[in-house]
N, CA, C and O atoms as a GROMACS GRO file, in nm:
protein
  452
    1UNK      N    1   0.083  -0.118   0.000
    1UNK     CA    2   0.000   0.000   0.000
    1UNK      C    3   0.088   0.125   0.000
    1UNK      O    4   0.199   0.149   0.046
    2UNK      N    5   0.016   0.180  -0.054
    2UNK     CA    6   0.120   0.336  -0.101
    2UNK      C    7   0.089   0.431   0.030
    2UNK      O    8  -0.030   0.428   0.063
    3UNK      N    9   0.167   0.509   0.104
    3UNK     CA   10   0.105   0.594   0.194
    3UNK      C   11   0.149   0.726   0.171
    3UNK      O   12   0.190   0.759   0.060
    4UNK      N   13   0.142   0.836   0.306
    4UNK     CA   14   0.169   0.952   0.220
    4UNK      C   15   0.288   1.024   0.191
    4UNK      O   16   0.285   1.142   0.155
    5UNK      N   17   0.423   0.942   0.210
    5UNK     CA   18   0.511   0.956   0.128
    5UNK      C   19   0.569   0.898  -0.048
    5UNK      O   20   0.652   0.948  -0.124
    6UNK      N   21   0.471   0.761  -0.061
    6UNK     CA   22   0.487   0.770  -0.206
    6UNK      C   23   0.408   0.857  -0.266
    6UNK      O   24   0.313   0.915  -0.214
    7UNK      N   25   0.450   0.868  -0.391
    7UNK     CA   26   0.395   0.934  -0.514
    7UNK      C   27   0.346   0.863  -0.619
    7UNK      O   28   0.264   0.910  -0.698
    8UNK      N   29   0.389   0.760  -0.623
    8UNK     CA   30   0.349   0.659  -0.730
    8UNK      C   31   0.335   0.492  -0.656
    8UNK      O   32   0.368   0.425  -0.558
    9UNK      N   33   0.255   0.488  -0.794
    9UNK     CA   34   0.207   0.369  -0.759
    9UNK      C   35   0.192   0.240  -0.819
    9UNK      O   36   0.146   0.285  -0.924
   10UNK      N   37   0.193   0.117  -0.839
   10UNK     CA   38   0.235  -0.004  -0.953
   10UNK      C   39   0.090  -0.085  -0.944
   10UNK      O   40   0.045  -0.095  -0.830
   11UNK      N   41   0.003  -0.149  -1.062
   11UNK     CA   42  -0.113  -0.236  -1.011
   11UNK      C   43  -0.044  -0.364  -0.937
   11UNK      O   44  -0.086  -0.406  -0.829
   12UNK      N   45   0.029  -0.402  -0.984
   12UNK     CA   46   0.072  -0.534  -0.859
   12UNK      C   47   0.145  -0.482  -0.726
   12UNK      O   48   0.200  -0.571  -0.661
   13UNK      N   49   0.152  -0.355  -0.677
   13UNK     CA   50   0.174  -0.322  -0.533
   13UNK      C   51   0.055  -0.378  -0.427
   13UNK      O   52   0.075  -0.400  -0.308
   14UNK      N   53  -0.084  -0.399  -0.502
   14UNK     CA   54  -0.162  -0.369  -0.407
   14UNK      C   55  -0.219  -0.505  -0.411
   14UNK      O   56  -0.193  -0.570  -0.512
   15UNK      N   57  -0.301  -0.569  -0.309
   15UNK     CA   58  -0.338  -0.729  -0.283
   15UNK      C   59  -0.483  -0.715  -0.295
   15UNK      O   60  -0.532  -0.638  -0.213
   16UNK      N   61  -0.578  -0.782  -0.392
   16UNK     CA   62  -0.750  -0.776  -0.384
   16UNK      C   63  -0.753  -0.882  -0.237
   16UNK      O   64  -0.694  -0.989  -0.221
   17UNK      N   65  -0.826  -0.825  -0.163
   17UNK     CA   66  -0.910  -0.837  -0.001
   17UNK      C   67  -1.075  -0.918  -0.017
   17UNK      O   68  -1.163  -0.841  -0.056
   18UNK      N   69  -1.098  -0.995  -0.001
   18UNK     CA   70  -1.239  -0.998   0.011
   18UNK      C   71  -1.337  -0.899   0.082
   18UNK      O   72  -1.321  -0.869   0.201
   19UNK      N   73  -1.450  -0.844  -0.002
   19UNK     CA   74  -1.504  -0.756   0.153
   19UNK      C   75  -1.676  -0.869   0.190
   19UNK      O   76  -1.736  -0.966   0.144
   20UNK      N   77  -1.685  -0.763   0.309
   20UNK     CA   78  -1.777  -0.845   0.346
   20UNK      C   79  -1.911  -0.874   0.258
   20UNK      O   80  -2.002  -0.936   0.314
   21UNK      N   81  -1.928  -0.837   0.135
   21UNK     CA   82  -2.090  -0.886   0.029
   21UNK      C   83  -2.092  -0.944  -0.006
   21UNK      O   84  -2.192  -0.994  -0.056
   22UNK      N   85  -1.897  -1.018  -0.016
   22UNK     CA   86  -1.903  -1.106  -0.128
   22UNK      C   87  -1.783  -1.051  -0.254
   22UNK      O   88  -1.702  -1.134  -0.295
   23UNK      N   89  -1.780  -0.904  -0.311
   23UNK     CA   90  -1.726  -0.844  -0.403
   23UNK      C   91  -1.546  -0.882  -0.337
   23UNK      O   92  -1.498  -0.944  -0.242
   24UNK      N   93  -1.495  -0.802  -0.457
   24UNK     CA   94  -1.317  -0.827  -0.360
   24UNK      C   95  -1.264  -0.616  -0.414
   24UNK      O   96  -1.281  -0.554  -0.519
   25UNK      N   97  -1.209  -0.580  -0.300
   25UNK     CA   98  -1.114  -0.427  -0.360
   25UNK      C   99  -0.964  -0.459  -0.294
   25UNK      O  100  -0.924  -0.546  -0.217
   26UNK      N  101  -0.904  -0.349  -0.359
   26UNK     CA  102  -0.769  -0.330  -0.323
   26UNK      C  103  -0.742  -0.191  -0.294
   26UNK      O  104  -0.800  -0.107  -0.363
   27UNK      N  105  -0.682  -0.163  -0.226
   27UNK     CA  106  -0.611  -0.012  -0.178
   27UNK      C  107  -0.511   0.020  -0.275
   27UNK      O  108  -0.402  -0.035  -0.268
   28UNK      N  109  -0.542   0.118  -0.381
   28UNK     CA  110  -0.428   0.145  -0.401
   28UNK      C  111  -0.355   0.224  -0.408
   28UNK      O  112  -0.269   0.224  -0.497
   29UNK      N  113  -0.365   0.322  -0.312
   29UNK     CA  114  -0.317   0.452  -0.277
   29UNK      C  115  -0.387   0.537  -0.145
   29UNK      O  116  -0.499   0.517  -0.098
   30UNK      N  117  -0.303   0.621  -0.107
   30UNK     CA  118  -0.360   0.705   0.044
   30UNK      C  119  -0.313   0.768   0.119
   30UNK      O  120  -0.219   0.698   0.158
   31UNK      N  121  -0.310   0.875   0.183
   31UNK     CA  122  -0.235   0.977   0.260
   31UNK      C  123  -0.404   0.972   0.364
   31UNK      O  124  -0.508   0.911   0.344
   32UNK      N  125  -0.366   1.058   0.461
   32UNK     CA  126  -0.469   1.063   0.572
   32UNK      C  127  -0.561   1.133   0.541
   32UNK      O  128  -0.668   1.127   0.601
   33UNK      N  129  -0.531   1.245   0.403
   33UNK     CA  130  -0.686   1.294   0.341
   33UNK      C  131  -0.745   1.238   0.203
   33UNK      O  132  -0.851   1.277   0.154
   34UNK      N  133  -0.650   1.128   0.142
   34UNK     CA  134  -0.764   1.075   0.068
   34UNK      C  135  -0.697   0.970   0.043
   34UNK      O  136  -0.578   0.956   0.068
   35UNK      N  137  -0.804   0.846  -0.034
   35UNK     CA  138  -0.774   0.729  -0.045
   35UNK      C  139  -0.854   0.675  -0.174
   35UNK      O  140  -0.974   0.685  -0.196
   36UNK      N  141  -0.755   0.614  -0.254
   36UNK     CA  142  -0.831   0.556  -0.392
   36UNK      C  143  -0.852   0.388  -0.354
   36UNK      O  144  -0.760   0.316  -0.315
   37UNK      N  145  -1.002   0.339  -0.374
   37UNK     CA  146  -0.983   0.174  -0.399
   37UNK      C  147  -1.050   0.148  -0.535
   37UNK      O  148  -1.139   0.210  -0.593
   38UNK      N  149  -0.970   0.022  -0.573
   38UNK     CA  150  -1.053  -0.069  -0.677
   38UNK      C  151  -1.125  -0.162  -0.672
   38UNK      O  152  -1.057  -0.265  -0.671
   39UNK      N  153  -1.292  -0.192  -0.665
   39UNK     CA  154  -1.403  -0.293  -0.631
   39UNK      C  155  -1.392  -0.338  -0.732
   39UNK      O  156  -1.370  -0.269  -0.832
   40UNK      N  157  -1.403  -0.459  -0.732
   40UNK     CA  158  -1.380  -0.540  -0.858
   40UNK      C  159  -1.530  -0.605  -0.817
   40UNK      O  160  -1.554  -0.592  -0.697
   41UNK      N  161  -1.652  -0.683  -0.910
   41UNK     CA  162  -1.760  -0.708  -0.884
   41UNK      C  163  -1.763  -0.839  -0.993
   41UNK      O  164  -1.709  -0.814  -1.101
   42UNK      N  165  -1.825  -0.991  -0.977
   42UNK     CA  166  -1.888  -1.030  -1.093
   42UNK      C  167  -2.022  -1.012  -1.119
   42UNK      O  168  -2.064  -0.951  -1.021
   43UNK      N  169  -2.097  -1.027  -1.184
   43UNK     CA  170  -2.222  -0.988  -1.260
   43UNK      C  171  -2.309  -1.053  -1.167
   43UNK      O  172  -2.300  -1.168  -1.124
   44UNK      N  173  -2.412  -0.947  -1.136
   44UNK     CA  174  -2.481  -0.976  -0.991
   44UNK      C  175  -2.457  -0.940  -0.869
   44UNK      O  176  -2.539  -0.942  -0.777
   45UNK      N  177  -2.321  -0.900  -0.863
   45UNK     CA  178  -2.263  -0.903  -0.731
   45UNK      C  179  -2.339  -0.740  -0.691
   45UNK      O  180  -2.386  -0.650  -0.760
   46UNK      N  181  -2.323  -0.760  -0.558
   46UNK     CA  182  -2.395  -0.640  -0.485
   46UNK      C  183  -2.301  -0.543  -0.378
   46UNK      O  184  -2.228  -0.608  -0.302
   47UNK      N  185  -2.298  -0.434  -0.368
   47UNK     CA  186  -2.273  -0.406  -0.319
   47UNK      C  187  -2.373  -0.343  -0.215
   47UNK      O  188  -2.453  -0.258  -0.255
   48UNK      N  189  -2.371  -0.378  -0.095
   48UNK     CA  190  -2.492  -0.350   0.011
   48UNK      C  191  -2.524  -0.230   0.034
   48UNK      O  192  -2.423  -0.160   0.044
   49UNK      N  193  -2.655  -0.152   0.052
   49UNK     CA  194  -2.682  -0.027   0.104
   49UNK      C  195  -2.595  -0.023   0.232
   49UNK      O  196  -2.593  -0.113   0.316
   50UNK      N  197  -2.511   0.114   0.237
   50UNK     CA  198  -2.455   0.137   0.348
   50UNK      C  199  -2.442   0.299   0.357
   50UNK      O  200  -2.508   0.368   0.279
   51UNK      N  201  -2.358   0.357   0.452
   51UNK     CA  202  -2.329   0.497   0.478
   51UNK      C  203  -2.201   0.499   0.569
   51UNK      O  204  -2.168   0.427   0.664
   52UNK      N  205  -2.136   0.616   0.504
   52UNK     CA  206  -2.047   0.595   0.662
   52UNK      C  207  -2.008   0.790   0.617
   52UNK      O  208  -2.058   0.857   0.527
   53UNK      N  209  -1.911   0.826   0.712
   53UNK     CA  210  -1.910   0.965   0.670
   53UNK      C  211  -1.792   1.057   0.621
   53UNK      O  212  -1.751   1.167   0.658
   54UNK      N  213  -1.749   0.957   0.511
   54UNK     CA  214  -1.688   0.988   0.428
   54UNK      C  215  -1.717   1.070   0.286
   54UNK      O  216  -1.824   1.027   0.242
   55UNK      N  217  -1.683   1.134   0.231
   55UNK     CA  218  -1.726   1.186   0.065
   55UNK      C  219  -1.707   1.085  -0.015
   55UNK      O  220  -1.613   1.021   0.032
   56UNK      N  221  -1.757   1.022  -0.140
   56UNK     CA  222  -1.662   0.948  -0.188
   56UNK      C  223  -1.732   0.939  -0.354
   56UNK      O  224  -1.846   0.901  -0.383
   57UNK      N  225  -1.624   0.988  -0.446
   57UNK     CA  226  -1.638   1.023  -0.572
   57UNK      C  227  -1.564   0.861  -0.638
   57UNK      O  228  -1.451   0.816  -0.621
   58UNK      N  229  -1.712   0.787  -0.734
   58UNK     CA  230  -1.679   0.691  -0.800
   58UNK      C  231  -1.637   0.703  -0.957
   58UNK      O  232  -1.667   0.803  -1.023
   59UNK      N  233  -1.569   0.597  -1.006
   59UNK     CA  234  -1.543   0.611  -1.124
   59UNK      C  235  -1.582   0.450  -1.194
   59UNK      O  236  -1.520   0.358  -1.141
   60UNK      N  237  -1.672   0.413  -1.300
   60UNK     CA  238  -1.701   0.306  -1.370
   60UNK      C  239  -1.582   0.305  -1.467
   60UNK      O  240  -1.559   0.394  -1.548
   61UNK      N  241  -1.506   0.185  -1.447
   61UNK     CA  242  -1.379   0.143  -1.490
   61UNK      C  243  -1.358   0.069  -1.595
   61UNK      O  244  -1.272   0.063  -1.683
   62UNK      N  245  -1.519  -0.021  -1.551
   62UNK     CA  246  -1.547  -0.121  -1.646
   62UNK      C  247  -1.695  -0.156  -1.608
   62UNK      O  248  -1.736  -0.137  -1.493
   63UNK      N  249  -1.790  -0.218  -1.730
   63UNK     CA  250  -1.897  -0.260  -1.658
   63UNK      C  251  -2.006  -0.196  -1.689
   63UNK      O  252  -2.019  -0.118  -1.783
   64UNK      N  253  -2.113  -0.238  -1.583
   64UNK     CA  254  -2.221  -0.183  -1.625
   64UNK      C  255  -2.276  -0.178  -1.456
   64UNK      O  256  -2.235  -0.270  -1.387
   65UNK      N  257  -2.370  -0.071  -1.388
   65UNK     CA  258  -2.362  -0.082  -1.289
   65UNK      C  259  -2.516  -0.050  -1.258
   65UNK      O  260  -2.561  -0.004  -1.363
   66UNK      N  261  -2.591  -0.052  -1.185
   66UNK     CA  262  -2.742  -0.010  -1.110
   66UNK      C  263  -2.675   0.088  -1.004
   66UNK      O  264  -2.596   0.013  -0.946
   67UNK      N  265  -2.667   0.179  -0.963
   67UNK     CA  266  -2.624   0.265  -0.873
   67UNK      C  267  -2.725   0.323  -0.787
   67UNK      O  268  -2.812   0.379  -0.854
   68UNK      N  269  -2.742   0.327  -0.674
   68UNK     CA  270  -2.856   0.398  -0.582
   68UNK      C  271  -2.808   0.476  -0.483
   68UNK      O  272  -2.738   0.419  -0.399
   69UNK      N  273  -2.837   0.634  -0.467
   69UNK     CA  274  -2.773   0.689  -0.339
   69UNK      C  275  -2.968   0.756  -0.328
   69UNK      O  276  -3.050   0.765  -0.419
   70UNK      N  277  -2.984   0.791  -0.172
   70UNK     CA  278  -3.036   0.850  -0.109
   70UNK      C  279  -3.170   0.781  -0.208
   70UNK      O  280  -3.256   0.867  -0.228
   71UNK      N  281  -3.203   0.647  -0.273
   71UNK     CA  282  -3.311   0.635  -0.316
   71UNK      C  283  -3.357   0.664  -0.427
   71UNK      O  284  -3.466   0.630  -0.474
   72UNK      N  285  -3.240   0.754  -0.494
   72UNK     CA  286  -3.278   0.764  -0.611
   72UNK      C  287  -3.146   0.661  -0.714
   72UNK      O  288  -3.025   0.670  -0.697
   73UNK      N  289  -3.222   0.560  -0.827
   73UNK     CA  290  -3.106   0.491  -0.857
   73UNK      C  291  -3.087   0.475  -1.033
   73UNK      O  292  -3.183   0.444  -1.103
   74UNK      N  293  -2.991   0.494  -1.073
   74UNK     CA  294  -2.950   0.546  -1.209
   74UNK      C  295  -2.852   0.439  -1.236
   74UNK      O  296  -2.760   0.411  -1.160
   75UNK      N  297  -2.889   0.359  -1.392
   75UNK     CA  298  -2.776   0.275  -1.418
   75UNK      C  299  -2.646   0.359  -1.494
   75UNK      O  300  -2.670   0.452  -1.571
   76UNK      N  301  -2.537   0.326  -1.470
   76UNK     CA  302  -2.431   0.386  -1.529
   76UNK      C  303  -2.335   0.283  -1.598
   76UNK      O  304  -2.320   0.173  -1.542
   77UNK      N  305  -2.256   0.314  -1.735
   77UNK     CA  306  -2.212   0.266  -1.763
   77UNK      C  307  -2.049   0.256  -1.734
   77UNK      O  308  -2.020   0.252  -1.614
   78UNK      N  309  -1.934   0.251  -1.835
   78UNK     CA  310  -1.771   0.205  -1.832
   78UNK      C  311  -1.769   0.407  -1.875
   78UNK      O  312  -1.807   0.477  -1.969
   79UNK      N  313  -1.707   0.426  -1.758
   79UNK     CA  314  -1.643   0.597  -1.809
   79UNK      C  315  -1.765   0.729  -1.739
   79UNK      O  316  -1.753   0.850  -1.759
   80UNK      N  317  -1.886   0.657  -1.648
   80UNK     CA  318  -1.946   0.732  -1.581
   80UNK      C  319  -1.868   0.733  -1.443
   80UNK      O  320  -1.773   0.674  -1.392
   81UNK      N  321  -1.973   0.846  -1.404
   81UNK     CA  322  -1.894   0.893  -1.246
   81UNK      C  323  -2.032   0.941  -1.145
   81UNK      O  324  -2.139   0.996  -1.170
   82UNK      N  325  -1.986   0.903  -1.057
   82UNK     CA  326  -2.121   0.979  -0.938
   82UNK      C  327  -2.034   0.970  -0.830
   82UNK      O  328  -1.931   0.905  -0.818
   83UNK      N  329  -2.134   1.099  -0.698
   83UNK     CA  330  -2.057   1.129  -0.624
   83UNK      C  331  -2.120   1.094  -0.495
   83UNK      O  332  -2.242   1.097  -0.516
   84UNK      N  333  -2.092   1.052  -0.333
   84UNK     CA  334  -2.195   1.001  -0.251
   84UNK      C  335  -2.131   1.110  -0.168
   84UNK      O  336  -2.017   1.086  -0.129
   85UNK      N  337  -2.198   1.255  -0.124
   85UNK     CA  338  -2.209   1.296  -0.022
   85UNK      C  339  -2.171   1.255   0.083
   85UNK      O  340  -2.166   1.132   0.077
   86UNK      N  341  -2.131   1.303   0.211
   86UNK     CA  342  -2.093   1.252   0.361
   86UNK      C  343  -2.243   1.165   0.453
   86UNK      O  344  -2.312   1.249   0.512
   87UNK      N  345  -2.287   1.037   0.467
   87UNK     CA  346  -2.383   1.047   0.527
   87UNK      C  347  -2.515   0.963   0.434
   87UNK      O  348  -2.604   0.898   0.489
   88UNK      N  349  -2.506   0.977   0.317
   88UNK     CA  350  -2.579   0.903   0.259
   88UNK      C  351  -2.590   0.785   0.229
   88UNK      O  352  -2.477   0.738   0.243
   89UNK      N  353  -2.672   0.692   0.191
   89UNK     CA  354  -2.699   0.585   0.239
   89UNK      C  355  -2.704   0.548   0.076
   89UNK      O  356  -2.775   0.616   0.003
   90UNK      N  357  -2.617   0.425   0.016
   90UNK     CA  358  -2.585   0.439  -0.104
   90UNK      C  359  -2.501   0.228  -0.125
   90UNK      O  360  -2.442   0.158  -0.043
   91UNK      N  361  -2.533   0.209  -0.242
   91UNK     CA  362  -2.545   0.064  -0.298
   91UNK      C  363  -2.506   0.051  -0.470
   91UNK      O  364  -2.521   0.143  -0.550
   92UNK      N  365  -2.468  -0.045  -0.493
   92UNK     CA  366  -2.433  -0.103  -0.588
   92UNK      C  367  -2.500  -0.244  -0.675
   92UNK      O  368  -2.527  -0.343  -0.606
   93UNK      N  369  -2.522  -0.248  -0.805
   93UNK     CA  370  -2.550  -0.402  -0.827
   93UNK      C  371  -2.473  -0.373  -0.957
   93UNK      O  372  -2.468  -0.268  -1.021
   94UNK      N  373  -2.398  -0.524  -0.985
   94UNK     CA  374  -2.329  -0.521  -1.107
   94UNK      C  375  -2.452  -0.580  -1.219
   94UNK      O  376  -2.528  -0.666  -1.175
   95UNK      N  377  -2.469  -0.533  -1.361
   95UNK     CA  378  -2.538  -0.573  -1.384
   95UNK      C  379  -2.469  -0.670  -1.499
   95UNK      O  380  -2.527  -0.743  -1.579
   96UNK      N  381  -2.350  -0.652  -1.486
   96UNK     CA  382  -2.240  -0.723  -1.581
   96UNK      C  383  -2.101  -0.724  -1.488
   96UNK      O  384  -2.073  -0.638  -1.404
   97UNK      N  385  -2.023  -0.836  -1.521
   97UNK     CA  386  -1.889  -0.799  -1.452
   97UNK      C  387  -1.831  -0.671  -1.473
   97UNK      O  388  -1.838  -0.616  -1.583
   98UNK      N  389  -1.767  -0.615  -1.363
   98UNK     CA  390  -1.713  -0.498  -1.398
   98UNK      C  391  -1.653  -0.418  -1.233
   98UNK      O  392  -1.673  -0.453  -1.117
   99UNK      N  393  -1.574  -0.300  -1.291
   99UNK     CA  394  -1.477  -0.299  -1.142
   99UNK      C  395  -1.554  -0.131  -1.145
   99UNK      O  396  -1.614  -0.085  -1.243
  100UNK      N  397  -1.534  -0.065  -1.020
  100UNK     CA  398  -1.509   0.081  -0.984
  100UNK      C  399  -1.393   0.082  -0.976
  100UNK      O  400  -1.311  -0.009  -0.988
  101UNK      N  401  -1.371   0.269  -0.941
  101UNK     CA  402  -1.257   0.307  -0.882
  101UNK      C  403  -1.301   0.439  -0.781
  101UNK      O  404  -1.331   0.556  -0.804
  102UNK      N  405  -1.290   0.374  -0.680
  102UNK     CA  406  -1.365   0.495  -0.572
  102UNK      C  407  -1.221   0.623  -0.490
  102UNK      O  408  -1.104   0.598  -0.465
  103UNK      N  409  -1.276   0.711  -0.477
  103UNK     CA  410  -1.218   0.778  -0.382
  103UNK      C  411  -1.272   0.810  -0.270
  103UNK      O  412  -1.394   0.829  -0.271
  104UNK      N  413  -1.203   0.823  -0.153
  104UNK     CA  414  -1.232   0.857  -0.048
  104UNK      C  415  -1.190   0.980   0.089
  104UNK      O  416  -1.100   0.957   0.171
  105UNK      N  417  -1.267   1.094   0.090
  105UNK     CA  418  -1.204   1.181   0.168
  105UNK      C  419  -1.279   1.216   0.306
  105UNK      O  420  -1.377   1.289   0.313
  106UNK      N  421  -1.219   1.154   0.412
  106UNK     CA  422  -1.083   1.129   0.429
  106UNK      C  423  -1.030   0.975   0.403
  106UNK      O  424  -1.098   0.895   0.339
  107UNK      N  425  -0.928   0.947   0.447
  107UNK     CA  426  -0.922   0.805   0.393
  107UNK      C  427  -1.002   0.661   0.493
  107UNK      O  428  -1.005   0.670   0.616
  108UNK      N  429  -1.045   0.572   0.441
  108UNK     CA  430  -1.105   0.481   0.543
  108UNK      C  431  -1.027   0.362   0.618
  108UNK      O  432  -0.986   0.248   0.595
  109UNK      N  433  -1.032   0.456   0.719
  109UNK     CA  434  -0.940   0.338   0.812
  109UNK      C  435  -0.975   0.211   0.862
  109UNK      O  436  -0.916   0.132   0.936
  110UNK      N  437  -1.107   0.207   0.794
  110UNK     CA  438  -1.120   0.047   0.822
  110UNK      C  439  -1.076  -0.025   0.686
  110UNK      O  440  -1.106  -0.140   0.656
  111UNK      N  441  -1.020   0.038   0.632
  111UNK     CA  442  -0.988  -0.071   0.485
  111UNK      C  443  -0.873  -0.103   0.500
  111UNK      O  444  -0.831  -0.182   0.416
  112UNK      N  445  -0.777  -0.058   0.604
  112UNK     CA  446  -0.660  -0.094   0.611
  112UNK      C  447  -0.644  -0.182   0.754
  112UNK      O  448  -0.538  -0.196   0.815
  113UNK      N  449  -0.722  -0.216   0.776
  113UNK     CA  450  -0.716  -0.273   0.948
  113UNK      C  451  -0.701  -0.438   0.844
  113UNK      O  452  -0.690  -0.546   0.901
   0.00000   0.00000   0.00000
């Protein structure tokens, strides 16, 4: 994991983690005010309604996705972006294999525990 003295970063630096839905991410970058991961999803896979109170600006990497924040839910495709406010209550369904690339400010210290 990169922290906040690197600057750069390699895709095989970082190890895919199982998380708890089922999906798998990796850390691959982070200083104490922000943090990039990669969710990797297969087709179907879910990512659970949750919230925590972080900002966190996504990026569709690949894929095809069902996206839902605050109830309202919009499919997005490979090269869309949405953003989840601090606090909102927000989910995922793959509707095809396919990965994000999320950011997170500040960074989430439970992804590194």
């Amino acid at each position: 994991m990169i922290r906040s003295k690197e600057l750069f970063t390699r895709s095989g630096d970082a190890e895919w983690q199982p998380t708890p839905d089922g999906n798998r991410r990796r850390v691959l970058a982070y200083t104490d005010e922000l943090m990039m991961v990669e969710f990797a999803f297969e087709k179907d896979g879910v990512g659970w309604l949750h919230s925590h109170p972080h900002i966190q600006s996504s990026y569709v990497a690949e894929g095809r996705f069902e996206v839902t924040i605050a109830s309202r839910t919009e499919t997005l495709v490979a090269g869309d972006s949405f953003i989840v406010p601090s606090g909102l209550e927000h989910g995922v369904k793959a509707l095809e294999k396919g990965r994000l690339v999320d950011c997170f400010t500040p960074h989430r210290a439970d992804f590194l525990a």
